[in-house]
C-alpha positions in Angstrom: 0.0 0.0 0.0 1.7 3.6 -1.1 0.7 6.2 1.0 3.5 8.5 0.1 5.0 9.7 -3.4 8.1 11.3 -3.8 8.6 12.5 -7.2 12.2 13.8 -7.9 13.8 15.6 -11.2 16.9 14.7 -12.8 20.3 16.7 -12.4 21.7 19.2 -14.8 22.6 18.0 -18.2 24.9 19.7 -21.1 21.3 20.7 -22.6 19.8 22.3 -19.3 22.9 25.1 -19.4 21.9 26.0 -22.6 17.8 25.8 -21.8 18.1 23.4 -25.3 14.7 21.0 -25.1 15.4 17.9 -24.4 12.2 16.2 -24.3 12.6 12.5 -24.9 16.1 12.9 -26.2 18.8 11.0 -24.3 21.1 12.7 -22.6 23.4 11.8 -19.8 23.8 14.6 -17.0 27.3 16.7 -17.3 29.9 17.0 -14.2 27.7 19.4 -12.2 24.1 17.5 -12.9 25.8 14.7 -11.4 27.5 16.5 -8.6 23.8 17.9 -8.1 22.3 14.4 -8.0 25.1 13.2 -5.7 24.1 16.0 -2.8 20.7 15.3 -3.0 21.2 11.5 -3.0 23.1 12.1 0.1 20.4 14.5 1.8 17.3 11.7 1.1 19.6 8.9 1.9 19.5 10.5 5.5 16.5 10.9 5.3 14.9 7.4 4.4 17.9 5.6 6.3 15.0 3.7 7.4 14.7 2.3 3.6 18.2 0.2 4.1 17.0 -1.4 6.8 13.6 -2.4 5.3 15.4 -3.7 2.6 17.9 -5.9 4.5 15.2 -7.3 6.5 13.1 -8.6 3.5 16.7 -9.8 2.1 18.3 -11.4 4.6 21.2 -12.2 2.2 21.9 -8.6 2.0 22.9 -9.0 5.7 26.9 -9.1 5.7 28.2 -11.7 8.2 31.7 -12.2 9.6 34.0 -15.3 9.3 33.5 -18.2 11.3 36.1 -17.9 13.3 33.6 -14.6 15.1 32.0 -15.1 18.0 28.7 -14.6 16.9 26.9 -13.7 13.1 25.2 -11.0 12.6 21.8 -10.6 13.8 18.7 -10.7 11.2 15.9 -10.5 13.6 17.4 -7.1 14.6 16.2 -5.9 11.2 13.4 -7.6 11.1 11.7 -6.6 14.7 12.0 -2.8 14.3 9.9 -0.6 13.2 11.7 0.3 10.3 11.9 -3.2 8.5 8.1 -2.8 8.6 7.5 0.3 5.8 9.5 -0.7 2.2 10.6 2.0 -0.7 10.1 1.3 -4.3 12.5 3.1 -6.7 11.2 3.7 -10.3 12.9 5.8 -13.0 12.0 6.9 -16.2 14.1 4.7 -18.6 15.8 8.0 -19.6 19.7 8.0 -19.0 19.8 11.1 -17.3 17.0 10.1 -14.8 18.5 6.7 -14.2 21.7 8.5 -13.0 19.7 10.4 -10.5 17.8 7.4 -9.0 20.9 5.3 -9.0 22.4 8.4 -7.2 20.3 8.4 -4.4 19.4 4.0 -4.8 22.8 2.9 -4.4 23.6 4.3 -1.2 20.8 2.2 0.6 21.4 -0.8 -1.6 18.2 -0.3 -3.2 16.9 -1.4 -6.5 16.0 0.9 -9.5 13.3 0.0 -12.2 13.1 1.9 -15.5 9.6 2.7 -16.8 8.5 4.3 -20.0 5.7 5.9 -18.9 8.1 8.1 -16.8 9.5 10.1 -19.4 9.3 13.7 -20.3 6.9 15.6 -22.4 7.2 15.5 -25.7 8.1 18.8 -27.3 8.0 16.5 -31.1 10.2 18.6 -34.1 11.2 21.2 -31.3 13.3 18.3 -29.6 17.1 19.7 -29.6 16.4 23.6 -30.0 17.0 26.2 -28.1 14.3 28.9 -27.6 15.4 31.5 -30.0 16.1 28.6 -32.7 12.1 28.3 -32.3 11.1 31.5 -32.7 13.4 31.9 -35.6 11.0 28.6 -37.3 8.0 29.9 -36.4 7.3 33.3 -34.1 3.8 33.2 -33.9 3.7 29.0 -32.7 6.5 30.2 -30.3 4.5 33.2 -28.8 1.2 31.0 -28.6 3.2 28.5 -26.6 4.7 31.3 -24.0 1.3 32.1 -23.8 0.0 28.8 -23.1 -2.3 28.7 -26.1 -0.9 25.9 -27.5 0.6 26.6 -30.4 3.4 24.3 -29.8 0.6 21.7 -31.2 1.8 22.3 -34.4 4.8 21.3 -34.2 4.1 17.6 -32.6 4.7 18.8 -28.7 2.5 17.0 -26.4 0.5 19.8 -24.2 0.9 20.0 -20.7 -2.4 18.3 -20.6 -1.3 15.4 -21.9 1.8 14.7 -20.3 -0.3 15.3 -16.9 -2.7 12.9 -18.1 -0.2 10.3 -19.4 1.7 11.2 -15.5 -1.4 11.0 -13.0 -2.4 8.0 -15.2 1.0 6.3 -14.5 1.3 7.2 -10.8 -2.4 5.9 -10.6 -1.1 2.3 -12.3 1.5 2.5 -9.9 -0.9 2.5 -6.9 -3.1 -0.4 -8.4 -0.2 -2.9 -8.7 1.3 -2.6 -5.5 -2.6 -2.2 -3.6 -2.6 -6.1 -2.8 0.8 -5.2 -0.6 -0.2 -4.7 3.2 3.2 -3.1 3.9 3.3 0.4 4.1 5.3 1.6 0.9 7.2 5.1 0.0 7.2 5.8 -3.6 9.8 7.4 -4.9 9.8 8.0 -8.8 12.2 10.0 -10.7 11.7 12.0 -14.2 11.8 15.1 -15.6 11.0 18.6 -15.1 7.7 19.4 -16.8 6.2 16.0 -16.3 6.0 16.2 -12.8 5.1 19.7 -13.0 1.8 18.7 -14.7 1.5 15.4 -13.1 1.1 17.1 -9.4 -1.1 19.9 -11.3 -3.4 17.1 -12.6 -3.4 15.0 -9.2 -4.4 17.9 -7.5 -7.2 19.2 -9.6 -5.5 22.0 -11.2 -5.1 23.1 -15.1 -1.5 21.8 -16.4 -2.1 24.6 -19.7 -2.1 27.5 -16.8 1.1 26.0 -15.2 0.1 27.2 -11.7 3.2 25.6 -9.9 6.2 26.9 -12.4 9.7 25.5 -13.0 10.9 22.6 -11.3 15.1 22.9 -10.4 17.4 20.2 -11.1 17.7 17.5 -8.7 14.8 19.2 -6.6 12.0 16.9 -5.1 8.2 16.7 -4.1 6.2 15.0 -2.0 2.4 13.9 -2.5 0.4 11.9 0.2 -2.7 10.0 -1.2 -5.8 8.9 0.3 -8.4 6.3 -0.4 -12.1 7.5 -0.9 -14.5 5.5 0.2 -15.1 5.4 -4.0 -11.8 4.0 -4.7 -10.9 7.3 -6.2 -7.8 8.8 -4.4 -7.1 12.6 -3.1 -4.1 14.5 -2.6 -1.9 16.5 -0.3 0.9 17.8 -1.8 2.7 18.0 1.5 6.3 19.4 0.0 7.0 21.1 -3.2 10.8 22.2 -4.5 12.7 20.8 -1.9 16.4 20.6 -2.2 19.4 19.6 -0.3 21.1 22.1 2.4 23.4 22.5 0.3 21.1 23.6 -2.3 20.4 26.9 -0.7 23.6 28.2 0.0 26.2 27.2 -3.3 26.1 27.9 -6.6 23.3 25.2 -7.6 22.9 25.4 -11.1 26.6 25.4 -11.9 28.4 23.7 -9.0 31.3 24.5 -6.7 34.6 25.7 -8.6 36.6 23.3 -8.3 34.2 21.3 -10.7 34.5 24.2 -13.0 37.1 24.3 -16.1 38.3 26.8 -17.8 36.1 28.2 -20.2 33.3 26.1 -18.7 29.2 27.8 -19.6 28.0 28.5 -16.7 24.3 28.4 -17.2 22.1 31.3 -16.6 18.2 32.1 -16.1 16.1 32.8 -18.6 14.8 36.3 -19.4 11.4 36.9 -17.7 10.1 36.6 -21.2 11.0 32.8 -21.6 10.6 31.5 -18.5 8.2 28.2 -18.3 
């Protein structure tokens, strides 16, 4: 039984400095999206330490054990009798590289698995894939103004709308919930992807209108939290109970281009959009 989702963004990528769309293109995250995806790893690993030992107490094997020459092996039943081997965590990922990284970033440290899933991935933005903003406009000004607008002019071009992709996201999430309904255990969700699908997937969970994009850009590497509920109905509600969260760190360093000594010289550093552009 989920009763909490945690839905998390990938780091930085070579694409991201530039604000190129990526949309379904691959693309692996550069030297600060994965020094990004390292600090928050660290941060939620503290967090759900519990998640390590839920996981070692439903895999005993996981357990190490000293020789034989020890005086005693270690304990299972510790694991298994505390509060904490009682909840679980699932880890599912867009099949994205980029994503993948991020889970694995935060995964690894608690020994966790990571599943891939398709229906994870980021809108598509269709022939606008791999352009940069003005690049757009050059093709078409008018499509380009309609979609800064959010009148959907982007249609056009092949770009799924934000209506879609929150459609296609609450629809996933909901899947999500049905297989794992039969489990008794209380279970954490945490699924990572990209920026503007869990933008509109939280927008459409909660009622609102993904086209009006009420809750704005999601950082890199940032995270939300949604709590569901069961209606009598079988319908679910939602609390988003966090939204934008990022690691300490996060709040006092450079966080969209990294610490200098991860800088080179002659390294773009990336910078925020004009008012104009910004989604």
């Amino acid at each position: 039984m989920i009763d909490e989702v945690i839905l998390l963004r990938h780091g930085r990528t070579s694409y991201n400095v530039v604000h190129r769309l990526q949309g379904q293109i691959d693309v692996p995250l550069d030297i600060i999206g994965q020094w990004q995806v390292d600090q928050t790893g660290l941060d939620l690993a503290k967090r759900y330490y519990w998640a390590k030992v839920s996981n070692v107490a439903g895999n005993p094997d996981l357990l190490a054990q000293p020789g034989p020459q020890a005086a005693k092996q270690s304990d299972i039943s510790e694991y298994q009798k505390v509060p904490a081997g009682k909840r679980k965590m699932k880890v599912v990922s867009s099949d994205l590289f980029r994503a993948s990284q991020t889970a694995h970033a935060f995964a690894d440290i608690l020994g966790l698995p990571v599943t891939l899933d398709k229906r994870l991935r980021e809108r598509s933005f269709g022939q606008w894939e791999g352009k940069t903003r003005p690049e757009i406009r050059a093709i078409d000004s008018e499509a380009y103004r309609s979609w800064r607008a959010h009148q959907g002019g982007e249609g056009k071009y092949g770009v799924e709308s934000r209506t879609q992709v929150g459609a296609r996201g609450a629809k996933a999430v909901l899947e999500l919930l049905d297989e794992n309904a039969k489990d008794d255990a209380p279970t954490t969700l945490m699924l990572v992807s990209h920026g503007s699908f869990i933008a509109a997937t939280i927008e459409t969970l909660l009622g609102m209108d993904p086209e009006i994009d009420e809750l704005g850009n999601i950082p890199n590497a940032y995270w939300s939290t949604l709590k569901p509920t069961l209606r009598d109905d079988g319908s679910y509600g939602w609390t988003l109970a966090e939204f934008n969260c990022g690691p300490a760190i996060s709040t006092v360093a450079d966080w969209s281009n990294g610490p200098q000594e991860l800088r080179y010289p002659g390294m773009e550093l990336m910078q925020p959009l004009p008012v104009i552009d910004t989604v």
